[in-house]
N, C-alpha and C positions, 0 to 999 in steps of 0.2 A: 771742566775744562778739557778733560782728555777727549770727551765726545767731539764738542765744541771742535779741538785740533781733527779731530778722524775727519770731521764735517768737510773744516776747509779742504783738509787734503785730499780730498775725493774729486779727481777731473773726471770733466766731461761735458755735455755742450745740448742743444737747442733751439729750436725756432718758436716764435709768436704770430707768425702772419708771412703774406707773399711781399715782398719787395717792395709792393707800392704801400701798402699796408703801417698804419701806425703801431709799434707795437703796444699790446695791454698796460704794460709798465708806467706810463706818463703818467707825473702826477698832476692833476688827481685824474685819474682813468673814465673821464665820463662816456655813456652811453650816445651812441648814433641819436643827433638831432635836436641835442641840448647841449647850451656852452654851460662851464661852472661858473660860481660868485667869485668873481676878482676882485682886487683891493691891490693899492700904490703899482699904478702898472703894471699888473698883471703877477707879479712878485707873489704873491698869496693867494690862493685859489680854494673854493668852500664847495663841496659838494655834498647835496644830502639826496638821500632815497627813501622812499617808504612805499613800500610792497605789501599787497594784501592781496589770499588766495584763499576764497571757498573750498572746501573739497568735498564729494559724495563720493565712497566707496563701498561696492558688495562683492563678495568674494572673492575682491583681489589677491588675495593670500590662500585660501585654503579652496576653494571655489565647490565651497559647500555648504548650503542654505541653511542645512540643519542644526550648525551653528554657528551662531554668533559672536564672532572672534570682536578683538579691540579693535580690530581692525576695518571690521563693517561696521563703518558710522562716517559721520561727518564732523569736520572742523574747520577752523578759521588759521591759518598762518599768517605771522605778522613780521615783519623786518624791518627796521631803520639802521641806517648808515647814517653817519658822517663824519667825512674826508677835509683836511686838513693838508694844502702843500704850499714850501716856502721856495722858490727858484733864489737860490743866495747868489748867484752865479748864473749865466747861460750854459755851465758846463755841471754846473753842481746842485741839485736839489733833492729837497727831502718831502716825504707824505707818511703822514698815518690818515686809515679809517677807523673807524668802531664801527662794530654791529651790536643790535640787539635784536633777540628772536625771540618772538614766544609762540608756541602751540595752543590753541584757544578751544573748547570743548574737547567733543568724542571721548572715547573711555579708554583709549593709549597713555602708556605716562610718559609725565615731560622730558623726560630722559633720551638727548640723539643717539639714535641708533636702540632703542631697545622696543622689541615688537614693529620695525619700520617706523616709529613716529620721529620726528624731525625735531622734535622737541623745544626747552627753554635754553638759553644762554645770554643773562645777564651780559651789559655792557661790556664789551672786551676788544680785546685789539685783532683786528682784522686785515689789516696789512701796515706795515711800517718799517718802511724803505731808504735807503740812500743810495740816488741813483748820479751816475759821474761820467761826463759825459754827455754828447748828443746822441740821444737813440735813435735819428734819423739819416743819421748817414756818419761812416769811420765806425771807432771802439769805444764801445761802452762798458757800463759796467751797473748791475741793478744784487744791492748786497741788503739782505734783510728779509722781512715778512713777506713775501707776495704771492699772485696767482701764476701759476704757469698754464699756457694753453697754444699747442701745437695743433698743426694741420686744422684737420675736421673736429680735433675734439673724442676722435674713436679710440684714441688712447691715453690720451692726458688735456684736461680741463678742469674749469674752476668749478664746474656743476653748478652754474648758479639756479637750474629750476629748485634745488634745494633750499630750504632757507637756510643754513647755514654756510652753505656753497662748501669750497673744497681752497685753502692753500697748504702753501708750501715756505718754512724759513729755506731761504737756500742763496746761493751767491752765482750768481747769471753774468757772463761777459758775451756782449752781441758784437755783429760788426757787421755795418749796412753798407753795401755796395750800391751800382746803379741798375748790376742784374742778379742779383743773388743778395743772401742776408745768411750766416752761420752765428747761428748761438749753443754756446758750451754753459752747464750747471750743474751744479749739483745739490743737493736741498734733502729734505725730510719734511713729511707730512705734518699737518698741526691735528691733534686731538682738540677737539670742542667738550668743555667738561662745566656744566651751569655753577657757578659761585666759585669757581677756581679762572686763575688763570689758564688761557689757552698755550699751551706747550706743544712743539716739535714733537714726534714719535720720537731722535735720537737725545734731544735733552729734558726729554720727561722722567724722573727717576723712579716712577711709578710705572711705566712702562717698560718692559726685557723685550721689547721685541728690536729694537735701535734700525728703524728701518731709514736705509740711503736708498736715494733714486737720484739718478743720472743722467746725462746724454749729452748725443751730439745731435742739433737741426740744421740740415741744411737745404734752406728753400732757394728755389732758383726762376727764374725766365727765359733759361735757354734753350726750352723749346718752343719754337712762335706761336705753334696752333692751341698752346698750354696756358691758361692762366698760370698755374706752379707746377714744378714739377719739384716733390721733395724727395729726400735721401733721408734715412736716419737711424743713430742708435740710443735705444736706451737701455739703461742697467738698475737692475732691482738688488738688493743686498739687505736680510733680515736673518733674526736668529731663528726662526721656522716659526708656524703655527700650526695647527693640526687641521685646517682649512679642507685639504686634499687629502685626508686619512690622517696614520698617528704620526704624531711628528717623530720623523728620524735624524732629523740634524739640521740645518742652516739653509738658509735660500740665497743661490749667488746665479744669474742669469740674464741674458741677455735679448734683446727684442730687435734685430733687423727689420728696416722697411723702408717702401717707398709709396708717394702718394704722388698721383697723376689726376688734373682737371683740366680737360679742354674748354677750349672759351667760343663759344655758341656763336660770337662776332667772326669770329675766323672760322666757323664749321659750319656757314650757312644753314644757321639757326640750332644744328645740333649740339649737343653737349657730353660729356663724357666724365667719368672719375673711374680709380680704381686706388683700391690702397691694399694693398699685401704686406704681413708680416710673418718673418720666423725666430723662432724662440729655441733657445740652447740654451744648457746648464743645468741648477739642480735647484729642486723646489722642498724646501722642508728633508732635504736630505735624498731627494727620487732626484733621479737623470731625466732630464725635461728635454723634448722633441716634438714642437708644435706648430701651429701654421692658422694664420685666420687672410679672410679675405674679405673685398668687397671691392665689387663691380657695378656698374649706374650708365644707363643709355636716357636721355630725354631730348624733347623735341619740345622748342619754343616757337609760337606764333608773335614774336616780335614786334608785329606790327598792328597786331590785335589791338583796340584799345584796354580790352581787359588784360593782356601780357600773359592768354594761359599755360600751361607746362606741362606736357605727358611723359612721366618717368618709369620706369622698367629698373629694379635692382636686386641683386642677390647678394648675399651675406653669407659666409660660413665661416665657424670656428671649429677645430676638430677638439675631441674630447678623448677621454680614457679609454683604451681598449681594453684593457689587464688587470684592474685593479691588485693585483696580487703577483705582479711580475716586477716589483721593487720600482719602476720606469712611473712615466706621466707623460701622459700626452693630453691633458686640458691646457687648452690657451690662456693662457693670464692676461687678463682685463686692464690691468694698471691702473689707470685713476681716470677714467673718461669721464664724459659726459653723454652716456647712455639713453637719456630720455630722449635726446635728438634722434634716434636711428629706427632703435628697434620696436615701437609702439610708446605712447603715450602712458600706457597702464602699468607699464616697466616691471613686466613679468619675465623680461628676456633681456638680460648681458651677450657681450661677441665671445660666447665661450659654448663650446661643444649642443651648437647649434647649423643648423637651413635654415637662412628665413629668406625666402623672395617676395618682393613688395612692387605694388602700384603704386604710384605717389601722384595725385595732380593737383594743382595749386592754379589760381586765377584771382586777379583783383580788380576787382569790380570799378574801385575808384583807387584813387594814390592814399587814401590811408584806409583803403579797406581791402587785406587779403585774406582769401578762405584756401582749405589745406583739406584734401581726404585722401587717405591711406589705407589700402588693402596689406593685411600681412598674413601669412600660414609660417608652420613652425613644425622643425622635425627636430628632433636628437639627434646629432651626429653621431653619437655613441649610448646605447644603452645601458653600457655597462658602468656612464658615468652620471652624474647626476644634471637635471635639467636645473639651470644655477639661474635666480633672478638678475635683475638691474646691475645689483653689484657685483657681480661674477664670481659668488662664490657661496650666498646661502640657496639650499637647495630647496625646488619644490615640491618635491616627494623625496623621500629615499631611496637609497639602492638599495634593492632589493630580488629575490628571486622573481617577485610578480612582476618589477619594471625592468630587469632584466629578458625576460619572456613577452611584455608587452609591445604595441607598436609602438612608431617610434613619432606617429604625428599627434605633435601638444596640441593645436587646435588653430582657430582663426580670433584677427583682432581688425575689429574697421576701427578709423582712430577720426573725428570730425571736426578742427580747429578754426579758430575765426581770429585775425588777429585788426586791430582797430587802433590808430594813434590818433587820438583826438587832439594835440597839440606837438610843440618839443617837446613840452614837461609831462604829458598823460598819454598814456598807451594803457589798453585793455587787452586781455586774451578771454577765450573761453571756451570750452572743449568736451565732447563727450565722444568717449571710448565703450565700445562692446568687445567681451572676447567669448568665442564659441569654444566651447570644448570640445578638445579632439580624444583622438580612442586610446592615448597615451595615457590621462586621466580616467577616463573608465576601467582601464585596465589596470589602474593602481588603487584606486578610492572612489572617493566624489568628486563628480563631475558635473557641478552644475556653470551654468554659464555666470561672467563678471560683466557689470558696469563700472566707470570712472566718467564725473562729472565735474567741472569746476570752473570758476571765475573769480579772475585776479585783472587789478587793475596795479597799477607804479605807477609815480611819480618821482620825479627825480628835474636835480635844480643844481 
């Protein structure tokens, strides 16, 4: 109960979406394109999903031939949902989902998180909510299990490519205006643990790390040539981990930013984003002074029947200069959703990184779009480690060789095809190359990665 109390007493705030935007939270939260099962007017709502993902992977991980990690092989990932809400009220209603995941061959163990595999987790509770209020315009209020997912997703998302995805127990109060939407939260992560219940990082008693995450979102449309233009803060608060060297004491720290998207209708044709954050406080006990960025120029033919899109974008996060100078200046990642930005093969988190990318995208037909991505990859600091997907294990060590080495990881083309054969059916399917750069030769093995896969969903 003491946590429980810290929990509530933690202010702080959040966005879900631009203005015109529904937010995540409605129960039950279905995807673009499909309504859910209703029952006695609309009062009860059933939503199910079942997701299947092939994967081929070589060298993703250690990008060396010679050997045969768990991790070079292939598997099947499996996930069913189903969602559960009752609207007692126009002002008042409640939802849970269940998920079930299971990891199918390859030679990883079932276990999330250990070795990268994404593993099993028996039937458990996946969101379960009381939400009070209309979340469409005025004050609301969403108190219990859910996903939280702001802007782009570059800092906090449900990571649903994962299969277990990513929430948060937390207690969210929104409030939707005609040109703006301000949402305050604050929450704590869920551990995914197979034959246990899934618990909060702050009321797992099995867990010291009693991790709080907070904010304020505040999405707007006051500027015309903008789809959004957001503001926001978040706050991180745990007992340290040795993530970033040895643990010396407590992580309390703050994340400034804004995110800006022009709307290609008002830029005759062009379009724009940029999102900048800065980061104060102290990580694991180090005085934290950070800064990530991202900038995006593209040009739509609008009137093309295919709709195609040529993008230009840069990305940086800076990283550690001193390892030895008590300070941090790696940018902390927070809870994104990573696989959307920085390559498909998700060898790269927004942390002590360059990466500039080519994006173009064209659809051929209205359910058929295809996606190719050019990306290169530098260390913004050598002296800090090049960190994967989740912004924090590393892909070589620091060391005197990658200290003295260059600072370029390499090249990644990423080839996606995405295909909705109805409401209820969508297919994706994808293959990723990455070339190795002289950053790997100069630390180890450097042979080249593929990533190959297809998943299809259904959802009702």
């Amino acid at each position: 109960m003491k946590r429980l109390a810290l929990l509530l007493a933690t202010v702080s705030m959040a966005q879900a979406g631009t203005p015109t935007e529904t937010p995540v939270v409605t129960p039950p939260p279905p995807a673009p394109g499909y309504a859910p099962i209703t029952f006695f007017d609309g009062k009860i709502t059933v939503d199910i999903q079942e997701k299947m993902r092939a994967e081929v992977r070589e060298n993703n991980f250690d990008f060396n031939s010679d050997v045969n990690s768990p991790q070079d092989a292939s598997w099947l990932l499996q996930r069913f949902r189903l969602g559960l809400g009752y609207s007692m009220t126009p002002w008042f209603k409640l939802y849970v989902q269940g998920q079930d995941i299971r990891e199918i061959g390859g030679s990883r163990p079932n276990e999330i998180g250990t070795l990268g595999a994404e593993g099993d987790d028996t039937m458990d509770i996946l969101k379960a909510y009381a939400q009070i209020g209309d979340i469409k315009k005025g004050l609301s209020a969403t108190i219990g299990r859910q996903f939280l997912s702001y802007g782009d997703q570059r800092l906090v998302g449900p990571l649903e490519w994962l299969n277990p995805a990513r929430t948060f127990d937390a207690v969210k109060l929104s409030y939707v205006a005609p040109t703006w939407t301000l949402d305050l939260f604050t929450s704590s992560p869920v551990n995914f643990k197979d034959h246990e219940w899934n618990k909060s990082n702050l009321l797992d008693d099995d867990d010291n790390l009693n991790d709080i995450f907070s904010g304020i979102y505040l999405s707007t449309k006051w500027i015309p040539i903008n789809t959004t233009t957001d503001f926001y803060v978040f706050n991180k608060r745990d007992d340290g981990t040795a993530a970033f060297g040895p643990k010396l004491g407590d992580t309390n720290f703050v994340t400034l930013g804004t995110l800006w998207k022009g709307d290609p209708k008002k830029l005759k044709s062009w379009d724009y984003e940029t999102e900048m954050a800065f980061q104060t406080g102290e990580v694991n006990g180090r005085d934290l002074t950070a800064f990530a960025g991202h900038w995006g120029l593209g040009y739509n033919w609008a009137t093309h029947p295919w709709k195609p899109r040529l993008g230009f974008q840069y990305n940086y996060a800076s990283g550690d200069q001193d390892p030895a100078d008590g300070d941090i200046e790696t940018f902390q990642n927070l809870y994104p959703t990573n696989h959307l930005f920085y390559g498909y093969m998700d060898t790269t988190g927004w942390v002590n990184m360059h990466n500039p990318q080519i994006n173009f995208t064209v659809a051929p037909t209205a359910k058929l779009k295809l996606k190719a991505d050019y990306h290169l990859y530098w260390n913004a600091s050598n002296d800090d480690a090049w960190r994967r997907v989740n912004g924090v294990t590393a892909v070589r060590p620091v060391n005197a060789a990658s200290r003295n080495a260059s600072s370029f990881r390499g090249q990644e083309f990423d080839l996606t095809a995405f295909y909705k054969v109805n409401a209820n059916v969508s297919l994706q399917a994808g293959y990723s190359f990455f070339l190795a750069g002289d950053y790997l030769s100069d630390t180890g093995a450097d042979d080249n990665a593929h990533f190959g896969y297809l998943q299809v969903q259904f959802d009702f």
